[in-house]
Each structure stands twice: as structure tokens, then as C-alpha cells.
ZALUMMAR-969271 format. One line per 10 residues: number of its first residue (from 1); their letters; for each residue x, y negated, z of N, C-alpha, C, O, CB. Coordinates in nm, 2 decimals, always signed. Atoms other than C-alpha are relative to their C-alpha. Glycine has a CB too. Example, Ala and Ser with C-alpha at 12.3 -4.5 7.8 and 13.67 -1.06 7.14 Angstrom:
BEGIN
1	as	+0.09 +0.12 +0.00 +1.23 +0.45 +0.78 +0.09 -0.12 +0.00 +0.19 -0.12 +0.07 -0.10 +0.00 +0.12 | -0.09 +0.11 +0.00 +1.37 +0.11 +0.71 -0.08 -0.11 +0.08 -0.03 -0.22 +0.09 +0.04 -0.05 -0.14
END
This chain:
BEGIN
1	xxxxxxxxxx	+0.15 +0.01 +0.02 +0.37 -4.38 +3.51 -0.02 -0.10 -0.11 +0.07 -0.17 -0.15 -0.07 -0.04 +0.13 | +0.02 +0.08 +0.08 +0.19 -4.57 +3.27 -0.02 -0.13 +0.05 -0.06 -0.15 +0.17 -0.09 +0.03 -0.06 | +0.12 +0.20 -0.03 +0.08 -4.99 +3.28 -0.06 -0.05 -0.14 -0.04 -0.03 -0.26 +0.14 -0.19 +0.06 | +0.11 +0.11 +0.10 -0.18 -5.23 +3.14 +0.09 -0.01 -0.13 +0.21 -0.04 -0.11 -0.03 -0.18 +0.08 | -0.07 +0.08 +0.11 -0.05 -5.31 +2.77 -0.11 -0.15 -0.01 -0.21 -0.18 +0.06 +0.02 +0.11 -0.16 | +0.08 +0.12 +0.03 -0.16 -5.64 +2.61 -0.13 +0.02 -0.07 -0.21 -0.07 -0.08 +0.08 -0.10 -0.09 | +0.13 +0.00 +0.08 -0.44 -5.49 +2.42 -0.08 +0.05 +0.13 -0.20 +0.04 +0.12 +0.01 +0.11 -0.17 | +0.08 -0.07 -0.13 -0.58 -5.33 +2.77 +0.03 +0.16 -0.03 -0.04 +0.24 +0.03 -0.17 -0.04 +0.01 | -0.05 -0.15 +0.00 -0.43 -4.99 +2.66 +0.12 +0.02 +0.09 +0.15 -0.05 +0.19 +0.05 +0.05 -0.16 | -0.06 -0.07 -0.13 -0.18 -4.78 +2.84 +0.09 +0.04 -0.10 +0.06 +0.12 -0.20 -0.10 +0.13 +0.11
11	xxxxxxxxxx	-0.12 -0.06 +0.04 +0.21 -4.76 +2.76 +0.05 +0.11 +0.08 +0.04 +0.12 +0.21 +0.08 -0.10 +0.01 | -0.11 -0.07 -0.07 +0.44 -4.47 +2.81 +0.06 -0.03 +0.08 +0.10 -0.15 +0.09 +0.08 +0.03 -0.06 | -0.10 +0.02 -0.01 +0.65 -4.41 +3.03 +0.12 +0.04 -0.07 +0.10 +0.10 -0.17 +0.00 +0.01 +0.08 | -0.06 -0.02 +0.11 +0.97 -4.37 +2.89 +0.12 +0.15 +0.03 +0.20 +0.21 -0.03 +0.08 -0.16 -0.03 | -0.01 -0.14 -0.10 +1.04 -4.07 +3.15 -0.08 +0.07 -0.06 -0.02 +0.18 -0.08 -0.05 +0.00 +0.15 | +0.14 -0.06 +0.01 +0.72 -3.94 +3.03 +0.04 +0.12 -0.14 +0.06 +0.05 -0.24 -0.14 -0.16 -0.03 | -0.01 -0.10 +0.10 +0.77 -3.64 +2.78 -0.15 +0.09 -0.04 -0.23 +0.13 +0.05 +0.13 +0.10 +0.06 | +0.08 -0.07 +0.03 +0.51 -3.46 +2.57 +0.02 +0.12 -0.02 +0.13 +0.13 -0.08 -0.04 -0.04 -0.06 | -0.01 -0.13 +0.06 +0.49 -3.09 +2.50 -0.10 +0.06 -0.06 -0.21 +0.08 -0.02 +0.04 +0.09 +0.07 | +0.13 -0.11 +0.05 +0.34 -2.89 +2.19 +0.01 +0.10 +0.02 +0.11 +0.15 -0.02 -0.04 +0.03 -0.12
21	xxxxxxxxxx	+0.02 -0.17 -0.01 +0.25 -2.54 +2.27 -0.04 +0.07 -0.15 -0.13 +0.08 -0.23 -0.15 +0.03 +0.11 | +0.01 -0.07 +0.16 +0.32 -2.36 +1.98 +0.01 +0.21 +0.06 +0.05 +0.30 -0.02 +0.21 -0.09 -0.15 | +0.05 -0.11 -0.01 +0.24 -2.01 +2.19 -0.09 +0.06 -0.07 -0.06 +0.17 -0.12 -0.01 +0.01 +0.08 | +0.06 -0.04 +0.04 -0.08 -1.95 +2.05 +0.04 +0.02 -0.17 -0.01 +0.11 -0.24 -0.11 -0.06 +0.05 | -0.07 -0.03 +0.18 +0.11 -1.98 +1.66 +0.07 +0.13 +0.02 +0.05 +0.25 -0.02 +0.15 -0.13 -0.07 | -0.11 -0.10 -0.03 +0.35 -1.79 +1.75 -0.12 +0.17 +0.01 -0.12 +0.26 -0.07 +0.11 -0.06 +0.18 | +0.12 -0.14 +0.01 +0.05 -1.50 +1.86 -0.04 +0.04 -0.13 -0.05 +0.16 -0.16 -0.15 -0.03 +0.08 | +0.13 -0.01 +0.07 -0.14 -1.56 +1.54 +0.12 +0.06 -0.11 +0.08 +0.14 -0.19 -0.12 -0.16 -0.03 | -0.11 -0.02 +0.11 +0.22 -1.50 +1.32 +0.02 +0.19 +0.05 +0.03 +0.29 -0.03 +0.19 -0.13 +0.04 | -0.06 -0.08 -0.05 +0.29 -1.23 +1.49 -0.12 +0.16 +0.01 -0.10 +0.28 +0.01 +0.07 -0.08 +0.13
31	xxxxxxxxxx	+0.15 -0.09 +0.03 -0.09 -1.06 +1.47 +0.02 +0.02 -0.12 +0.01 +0.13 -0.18 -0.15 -0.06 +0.03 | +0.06 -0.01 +0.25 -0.12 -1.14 +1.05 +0.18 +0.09 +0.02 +0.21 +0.15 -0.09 -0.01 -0.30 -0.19 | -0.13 -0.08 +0.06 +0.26 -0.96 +1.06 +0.02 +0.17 +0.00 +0.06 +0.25 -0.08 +0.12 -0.05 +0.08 | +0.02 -0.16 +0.02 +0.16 -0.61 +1.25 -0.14 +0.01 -0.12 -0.15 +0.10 -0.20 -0.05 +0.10 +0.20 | +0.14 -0.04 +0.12 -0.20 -0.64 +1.02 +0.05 +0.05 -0.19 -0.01 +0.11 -0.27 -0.11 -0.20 -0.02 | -0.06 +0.00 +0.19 +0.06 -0.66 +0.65 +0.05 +0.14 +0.05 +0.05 +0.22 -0.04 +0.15 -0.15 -0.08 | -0.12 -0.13 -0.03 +0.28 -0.35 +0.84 -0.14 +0.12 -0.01 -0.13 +0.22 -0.06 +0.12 -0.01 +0.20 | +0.10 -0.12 +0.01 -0.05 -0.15 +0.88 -0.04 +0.02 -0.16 -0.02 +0.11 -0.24 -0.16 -0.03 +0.10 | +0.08 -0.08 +0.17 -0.23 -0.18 +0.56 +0.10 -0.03 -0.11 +0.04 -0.07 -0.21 -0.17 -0.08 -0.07 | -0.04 +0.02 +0.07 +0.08 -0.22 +0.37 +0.08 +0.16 -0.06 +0.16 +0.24 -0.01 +0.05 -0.12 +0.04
41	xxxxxxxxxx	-0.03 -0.18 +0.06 +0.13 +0.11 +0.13 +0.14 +0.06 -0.07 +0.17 +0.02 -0.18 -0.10 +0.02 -0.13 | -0.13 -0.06 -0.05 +0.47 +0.30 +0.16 -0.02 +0.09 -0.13 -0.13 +0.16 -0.14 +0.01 +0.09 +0.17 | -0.01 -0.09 +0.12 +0.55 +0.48 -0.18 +0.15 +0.05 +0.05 +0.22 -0.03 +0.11 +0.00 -0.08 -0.19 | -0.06 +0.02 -0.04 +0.80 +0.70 -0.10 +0.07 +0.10 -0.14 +0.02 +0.21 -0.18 -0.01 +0.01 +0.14 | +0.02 -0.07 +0.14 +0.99 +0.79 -0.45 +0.10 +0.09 +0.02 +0.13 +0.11 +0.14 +0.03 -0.09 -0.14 | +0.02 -0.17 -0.02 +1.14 +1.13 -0.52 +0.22 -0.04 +0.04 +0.29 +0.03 +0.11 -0.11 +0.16 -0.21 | -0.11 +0.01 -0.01 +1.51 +0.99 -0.53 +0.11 +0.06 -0.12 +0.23 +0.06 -0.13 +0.01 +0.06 +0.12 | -0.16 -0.01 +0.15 +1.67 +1.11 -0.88 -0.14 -0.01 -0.12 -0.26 +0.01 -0.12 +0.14 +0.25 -0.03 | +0.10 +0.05 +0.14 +1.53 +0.99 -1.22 +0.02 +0.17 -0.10 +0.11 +0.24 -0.12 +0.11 -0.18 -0.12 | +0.03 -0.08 +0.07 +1.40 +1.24 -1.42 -0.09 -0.10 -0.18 -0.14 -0.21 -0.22 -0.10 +0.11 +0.12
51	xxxxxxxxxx	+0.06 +0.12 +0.19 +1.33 +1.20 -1.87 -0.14 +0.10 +0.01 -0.14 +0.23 +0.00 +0.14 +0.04 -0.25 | +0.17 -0.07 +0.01 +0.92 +1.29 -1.85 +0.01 -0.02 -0.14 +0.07 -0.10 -0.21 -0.15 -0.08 +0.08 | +0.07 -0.01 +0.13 +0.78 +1.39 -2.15 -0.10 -0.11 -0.02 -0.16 -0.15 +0.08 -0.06 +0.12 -0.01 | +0.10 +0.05 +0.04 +0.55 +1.17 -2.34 -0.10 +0.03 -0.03 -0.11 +0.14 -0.09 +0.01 -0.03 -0.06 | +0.11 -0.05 +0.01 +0.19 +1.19 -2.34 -0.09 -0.09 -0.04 -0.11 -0.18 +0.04 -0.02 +0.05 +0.11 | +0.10 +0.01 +0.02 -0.11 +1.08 -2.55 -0.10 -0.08 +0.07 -0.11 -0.20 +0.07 -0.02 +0.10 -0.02 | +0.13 +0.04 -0.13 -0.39 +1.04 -2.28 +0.02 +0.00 +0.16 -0.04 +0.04 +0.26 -0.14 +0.12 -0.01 | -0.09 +0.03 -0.15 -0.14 +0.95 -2.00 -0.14 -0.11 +0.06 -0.24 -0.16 +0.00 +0.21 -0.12 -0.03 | +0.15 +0.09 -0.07 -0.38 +0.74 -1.72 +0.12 -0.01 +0.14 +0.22 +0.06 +0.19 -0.23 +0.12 +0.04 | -0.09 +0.11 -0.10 -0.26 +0.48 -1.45 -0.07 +0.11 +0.12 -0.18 +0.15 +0.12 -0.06 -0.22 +0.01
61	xxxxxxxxxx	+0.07 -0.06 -0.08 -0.27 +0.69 -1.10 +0.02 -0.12 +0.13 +0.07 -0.23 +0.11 +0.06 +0.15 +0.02 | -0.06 +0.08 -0.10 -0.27 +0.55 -0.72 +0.13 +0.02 +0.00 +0.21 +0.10 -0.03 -0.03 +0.01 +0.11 | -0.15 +0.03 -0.05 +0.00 +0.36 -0.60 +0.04 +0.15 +0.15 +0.13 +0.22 +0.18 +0.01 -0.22 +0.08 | -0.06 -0.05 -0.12 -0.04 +0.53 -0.28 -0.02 +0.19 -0.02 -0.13 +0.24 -0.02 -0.09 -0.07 +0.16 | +0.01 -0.14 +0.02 +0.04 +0.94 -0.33 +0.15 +0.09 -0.01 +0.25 +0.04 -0.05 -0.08 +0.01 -0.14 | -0.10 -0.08 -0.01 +0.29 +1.21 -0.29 +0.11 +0.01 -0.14 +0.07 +0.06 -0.24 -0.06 +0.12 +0.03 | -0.11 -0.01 +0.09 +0.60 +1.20 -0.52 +0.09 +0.08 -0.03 +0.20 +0.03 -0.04 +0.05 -0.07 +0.02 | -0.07 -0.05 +0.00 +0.75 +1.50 -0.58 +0.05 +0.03 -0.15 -0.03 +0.03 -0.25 -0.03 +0.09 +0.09 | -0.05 -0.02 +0.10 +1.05 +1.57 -0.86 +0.06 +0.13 -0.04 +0.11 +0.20 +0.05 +0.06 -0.08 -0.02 | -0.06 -0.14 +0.08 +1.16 +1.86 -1.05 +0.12 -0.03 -0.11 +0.10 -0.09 -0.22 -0.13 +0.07 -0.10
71	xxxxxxxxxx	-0.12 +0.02 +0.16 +1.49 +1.84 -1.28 +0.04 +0.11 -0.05 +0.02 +0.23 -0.01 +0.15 -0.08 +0.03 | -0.05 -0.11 +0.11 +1.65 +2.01 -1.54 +0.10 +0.15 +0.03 +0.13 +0.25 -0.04 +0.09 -0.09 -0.10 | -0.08 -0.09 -0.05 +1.85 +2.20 -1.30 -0.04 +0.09 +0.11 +0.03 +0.15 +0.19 +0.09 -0.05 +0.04 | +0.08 -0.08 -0.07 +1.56 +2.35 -1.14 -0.03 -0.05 +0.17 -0.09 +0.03 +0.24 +0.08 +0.15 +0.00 | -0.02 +0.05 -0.10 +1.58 +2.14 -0.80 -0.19 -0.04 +0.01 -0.27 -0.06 -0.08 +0.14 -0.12 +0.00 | +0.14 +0.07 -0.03 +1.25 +2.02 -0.61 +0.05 -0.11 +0.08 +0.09 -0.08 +0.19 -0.12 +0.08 +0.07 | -0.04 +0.16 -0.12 +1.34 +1.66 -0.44 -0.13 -0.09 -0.02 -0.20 -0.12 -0.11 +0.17 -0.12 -0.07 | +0.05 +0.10 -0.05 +1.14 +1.43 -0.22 +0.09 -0.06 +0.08 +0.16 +0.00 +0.15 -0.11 +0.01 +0.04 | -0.05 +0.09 -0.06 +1.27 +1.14 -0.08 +0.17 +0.00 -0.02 +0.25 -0.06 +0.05 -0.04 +0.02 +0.14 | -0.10 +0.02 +0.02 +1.56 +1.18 -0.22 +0.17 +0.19 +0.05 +0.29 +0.21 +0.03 -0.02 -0.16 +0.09
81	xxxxxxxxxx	-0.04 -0.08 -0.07 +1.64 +1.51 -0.03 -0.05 +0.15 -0.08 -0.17 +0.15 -0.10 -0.04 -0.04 +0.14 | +0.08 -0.11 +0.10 +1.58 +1.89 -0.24 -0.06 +0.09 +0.12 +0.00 +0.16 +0.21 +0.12 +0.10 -0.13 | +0.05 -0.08 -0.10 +1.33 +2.05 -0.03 -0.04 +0.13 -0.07 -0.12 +0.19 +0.00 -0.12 -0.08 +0.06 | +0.06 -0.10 +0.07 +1.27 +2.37 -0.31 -0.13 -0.01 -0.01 -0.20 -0.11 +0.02 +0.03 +0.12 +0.05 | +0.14 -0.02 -0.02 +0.94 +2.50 -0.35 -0.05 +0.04 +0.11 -0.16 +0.01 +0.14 -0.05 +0.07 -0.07 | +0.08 -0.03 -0.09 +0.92 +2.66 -0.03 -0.03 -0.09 +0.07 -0.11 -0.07 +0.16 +0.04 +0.09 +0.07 | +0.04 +0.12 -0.09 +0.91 +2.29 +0.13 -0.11 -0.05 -0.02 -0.18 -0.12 +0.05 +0.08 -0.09 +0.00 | +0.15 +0.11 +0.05 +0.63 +2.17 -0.11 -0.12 +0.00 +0.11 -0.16 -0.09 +0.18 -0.10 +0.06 -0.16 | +0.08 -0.01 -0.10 +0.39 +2.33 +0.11 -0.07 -0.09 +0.10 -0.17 -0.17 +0.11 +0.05 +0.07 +0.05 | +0.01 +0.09 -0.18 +0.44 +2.20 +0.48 +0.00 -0.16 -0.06 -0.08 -0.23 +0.00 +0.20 +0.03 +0.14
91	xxxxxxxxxx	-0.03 +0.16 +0.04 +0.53 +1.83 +0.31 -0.13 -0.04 -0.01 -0.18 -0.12 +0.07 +0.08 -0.03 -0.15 | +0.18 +0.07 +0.03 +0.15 +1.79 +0.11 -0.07 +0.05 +0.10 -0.15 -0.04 +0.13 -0.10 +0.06 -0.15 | +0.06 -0.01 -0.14 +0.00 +1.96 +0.45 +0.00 -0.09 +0.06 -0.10 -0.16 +0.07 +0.04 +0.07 +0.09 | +0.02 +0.14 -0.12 +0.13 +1.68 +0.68 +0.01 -0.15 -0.08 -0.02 -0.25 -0.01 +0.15 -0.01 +0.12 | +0.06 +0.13 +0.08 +0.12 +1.40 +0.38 -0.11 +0.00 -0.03 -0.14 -0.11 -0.08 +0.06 -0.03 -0.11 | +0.14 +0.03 +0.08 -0.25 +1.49 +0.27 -0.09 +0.01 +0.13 -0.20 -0.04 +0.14 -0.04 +0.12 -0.15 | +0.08 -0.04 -0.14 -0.39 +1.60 +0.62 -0.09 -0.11 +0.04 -0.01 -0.20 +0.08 +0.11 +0.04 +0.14 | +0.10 +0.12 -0.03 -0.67 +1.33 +0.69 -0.03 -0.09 -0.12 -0.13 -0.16 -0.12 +0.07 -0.11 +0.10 | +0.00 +0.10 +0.12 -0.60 +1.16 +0.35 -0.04 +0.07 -0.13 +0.04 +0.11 -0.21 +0.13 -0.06 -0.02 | +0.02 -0.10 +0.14 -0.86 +1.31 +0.07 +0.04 -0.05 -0.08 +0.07 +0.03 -0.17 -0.14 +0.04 -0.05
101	xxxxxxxxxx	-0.02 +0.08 +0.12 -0.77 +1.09 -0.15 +0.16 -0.03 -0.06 +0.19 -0.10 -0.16 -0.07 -0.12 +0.03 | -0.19 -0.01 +0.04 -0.37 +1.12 -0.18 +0.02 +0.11 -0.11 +0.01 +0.23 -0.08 +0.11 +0.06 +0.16 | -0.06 -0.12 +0.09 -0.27 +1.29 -0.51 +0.15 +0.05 +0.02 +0.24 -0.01 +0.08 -0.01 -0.05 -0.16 | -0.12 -0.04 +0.03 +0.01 +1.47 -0.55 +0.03 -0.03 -0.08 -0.07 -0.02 -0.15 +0.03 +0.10 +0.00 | -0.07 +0.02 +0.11 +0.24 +1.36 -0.83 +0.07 +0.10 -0.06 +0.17 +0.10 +0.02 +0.06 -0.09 +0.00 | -0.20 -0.07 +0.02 +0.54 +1.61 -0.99 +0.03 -0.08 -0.14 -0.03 -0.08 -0.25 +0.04 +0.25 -0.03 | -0.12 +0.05 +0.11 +0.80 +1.42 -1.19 +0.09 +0.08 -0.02 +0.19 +0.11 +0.05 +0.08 -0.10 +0.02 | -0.07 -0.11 +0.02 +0.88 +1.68 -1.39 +0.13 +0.00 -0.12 +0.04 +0.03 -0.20 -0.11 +0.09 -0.03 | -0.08 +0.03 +0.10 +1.18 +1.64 -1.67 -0.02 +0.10 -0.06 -0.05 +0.22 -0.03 +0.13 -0.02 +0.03 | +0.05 -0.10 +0.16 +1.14 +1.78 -1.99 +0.04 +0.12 +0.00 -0.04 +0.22 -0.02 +0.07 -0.05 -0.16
111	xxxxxxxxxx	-0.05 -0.14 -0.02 +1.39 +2.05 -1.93 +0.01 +0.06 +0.11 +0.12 +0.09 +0.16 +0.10 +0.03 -0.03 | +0.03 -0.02 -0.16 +1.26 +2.15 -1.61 -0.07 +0.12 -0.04 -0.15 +0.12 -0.13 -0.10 -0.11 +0.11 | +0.10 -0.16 +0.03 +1.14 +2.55 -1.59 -0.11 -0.03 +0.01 -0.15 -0.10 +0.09 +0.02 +0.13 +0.10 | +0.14 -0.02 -0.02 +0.82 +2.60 -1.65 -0.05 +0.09 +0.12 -0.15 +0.06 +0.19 -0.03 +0.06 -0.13 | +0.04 -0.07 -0.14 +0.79 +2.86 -1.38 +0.02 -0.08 +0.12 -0.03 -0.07 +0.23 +0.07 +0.14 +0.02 | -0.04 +0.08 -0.13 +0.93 +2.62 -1.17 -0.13 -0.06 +0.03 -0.20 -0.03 +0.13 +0.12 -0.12 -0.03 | +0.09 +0.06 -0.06 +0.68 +2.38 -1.20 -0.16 +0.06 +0.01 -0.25 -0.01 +0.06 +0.01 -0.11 -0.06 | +0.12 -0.06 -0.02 +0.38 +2.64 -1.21 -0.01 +0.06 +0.16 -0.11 +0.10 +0.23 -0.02 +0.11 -0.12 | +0.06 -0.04 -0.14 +0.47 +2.75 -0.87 +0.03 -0.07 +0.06 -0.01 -0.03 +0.16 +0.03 +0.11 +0.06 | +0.02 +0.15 -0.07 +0.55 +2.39 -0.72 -0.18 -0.03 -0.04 -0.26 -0.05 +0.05 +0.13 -0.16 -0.08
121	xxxxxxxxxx	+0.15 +0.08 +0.02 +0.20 +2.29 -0.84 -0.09 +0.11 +0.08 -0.17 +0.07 +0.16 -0.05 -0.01 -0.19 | +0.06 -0.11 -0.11 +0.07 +2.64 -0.68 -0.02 -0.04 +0.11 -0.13 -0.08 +0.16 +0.08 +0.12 +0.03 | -0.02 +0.02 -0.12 +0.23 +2.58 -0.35 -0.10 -0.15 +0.02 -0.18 -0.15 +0.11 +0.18 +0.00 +0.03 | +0.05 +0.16 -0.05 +0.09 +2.17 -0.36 -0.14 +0.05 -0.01 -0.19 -0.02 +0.07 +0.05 -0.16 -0.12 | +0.10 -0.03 +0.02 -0.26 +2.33 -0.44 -0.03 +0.08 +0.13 -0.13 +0.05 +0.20 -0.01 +0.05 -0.12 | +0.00 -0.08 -0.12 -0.23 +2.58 -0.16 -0.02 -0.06 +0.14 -0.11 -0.04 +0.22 +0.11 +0.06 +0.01 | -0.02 +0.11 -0.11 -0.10 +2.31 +0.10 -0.16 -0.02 +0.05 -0.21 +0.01 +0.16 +0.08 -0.15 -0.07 | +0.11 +0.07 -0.06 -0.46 +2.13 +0.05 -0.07 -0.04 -0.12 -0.07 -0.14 -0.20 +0.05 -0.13 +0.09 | +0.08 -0.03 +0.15 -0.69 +2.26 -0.22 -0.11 -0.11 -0.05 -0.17 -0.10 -0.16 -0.07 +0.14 +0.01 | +0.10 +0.08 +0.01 -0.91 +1.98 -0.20 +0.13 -0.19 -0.13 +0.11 -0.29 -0.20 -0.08 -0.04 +0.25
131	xxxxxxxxxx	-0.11 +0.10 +0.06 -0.60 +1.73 -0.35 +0.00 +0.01 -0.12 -0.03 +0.12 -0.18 +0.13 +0.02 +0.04 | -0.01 +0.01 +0.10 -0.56 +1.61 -0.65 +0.15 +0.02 -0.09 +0.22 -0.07 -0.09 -0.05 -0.11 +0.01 | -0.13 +0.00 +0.03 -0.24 +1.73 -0.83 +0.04 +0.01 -0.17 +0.01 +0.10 -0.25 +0.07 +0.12 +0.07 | -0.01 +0.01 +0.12 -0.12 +1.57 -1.15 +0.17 +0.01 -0.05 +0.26 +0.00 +0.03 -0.07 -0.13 -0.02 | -0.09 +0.04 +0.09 +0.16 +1.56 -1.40 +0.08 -0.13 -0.02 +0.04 -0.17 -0.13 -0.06 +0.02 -0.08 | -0.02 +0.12 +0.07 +0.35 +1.23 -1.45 +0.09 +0.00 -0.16 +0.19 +0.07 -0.21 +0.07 -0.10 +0.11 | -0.08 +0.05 +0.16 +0.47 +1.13 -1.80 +0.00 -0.11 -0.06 -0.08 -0.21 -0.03 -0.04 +0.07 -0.11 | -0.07 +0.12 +0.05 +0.60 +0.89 -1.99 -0.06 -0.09 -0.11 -0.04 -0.06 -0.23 +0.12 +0.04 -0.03 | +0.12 +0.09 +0.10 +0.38 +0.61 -2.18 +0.09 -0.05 -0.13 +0.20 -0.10 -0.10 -0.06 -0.17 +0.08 | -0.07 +0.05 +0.08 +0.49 +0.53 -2.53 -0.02 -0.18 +0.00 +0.04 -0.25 -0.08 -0.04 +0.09 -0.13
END
């Protein structure tokens, strides 16, 4: 227990231990950590580098939007995985479904068929005709 000191205050005992409660930190770390995991935006890139063509009146798009690539060898890959064209479809369905505002991208390489990418851009238009589906290319 405590006793009288000389000033009329009140010594420790030396038994006597304090504790900080550092639960409520611990909550408040751990709240602001799922809040950065929610609104923090997931690009998810296509998984092989493609040489885009250069363009003139190229324009900065969102970060947050579908990424699909086309290469020289006729392949369609997202995520790293070649889903063709018949995958474009179902993919911008359940990536754009609630989200008007998600473009589609195709990273397309210079020597990438042209029919290729007129009927990938079809299919991404089909998916969810309200979407935005651009071109990327390459800024001098």
C-alpha cells in the first residue's frame, strides 16, 4: 500500500505495478488497416510486355480498369494467364458488373492481328456496352 511522504503526498509501493492498456491502439491499428485494404485499388496487369505503338493524342487513363493484352503471336492474356477471345467476354462481365466506370484497356503490340484485336474489342463491348474500351500506347 501506499504512506504519507514528506511533502504530504503518497509513495509507491514497491509491489505496486502499473498497467497501460494499449487494447484500444491496438483496435484503432487494426480498423485504419482493413479501411487502406478496402479502398486500396488492385491493378491487375496483363502478365507479358507487349512494344505498343506510339501515339500523338495518347491521354492518361484510370489507374483502376481492366487490363487485357494481345501479342504478336495472336494470344489474349490477363493476369498473366491466355484467356483467347472467347474469355474476354465472361472476364469484363464479372470485372465491370456494378462498376460503370471501369474501362477496359487492350495492350495491344504492334504486330498483333488486326482481326484479333477487332474481335477482342467486340467481345469487351458486348460483355458491357455501357464500358469504356480503349487502346493503350506508347508516349513519345
Amino acid at each position: 500500500m501506499s504512506s504519507p511522504g514528506k511533502r504530504g503526498g503518497f509513495l509507491r509501493d514497491e509491489n505496486e505495478l502499473t498497467d497501460i492498456n494499449i487494447s484500444p491502439m491496438i483496435d484503432m491499428v487494426f480498423i485504419l488497416l482493413i479501411f487502406f485494404i478496402v479502398t486500396t485499388v488492385f491493378v491487375q496487369e496483363p502478365g507479358v510486355e507487349v512494344q505498343r505503338e506510339f501515339a500523338i493524342m495518347a491521354q492518361d487513363l484510370e489507374k483502376n480498369s481492366v487490363l487485357i493484352a494481345i501479342t504478336e503471336d495472336g494470344r489474349v492474356v490477363y493476369g498473366g494467364s491466355d484467356i483467347g477471345v472467347v474469355g474476354v467476354r465472361g472476364l469484363v462481365t464479372r470485372l465491370t458488373t456494378g462498376r460503370v466506370t471501369m474501362p477496359v484497356i487492350l495492350q495491344v503490340d504492334r504486330g498483333a492481328p488486326a482481326g484479333l484485336v477487332i474481335r477482342t474489342l467486340d467481345e469487351a463491348k458486348l460483355a458491357n456496352p455501357s464500358v469504356l474500351v480503349s487502346i493503350s500506347t506508347a508516349r513519345n
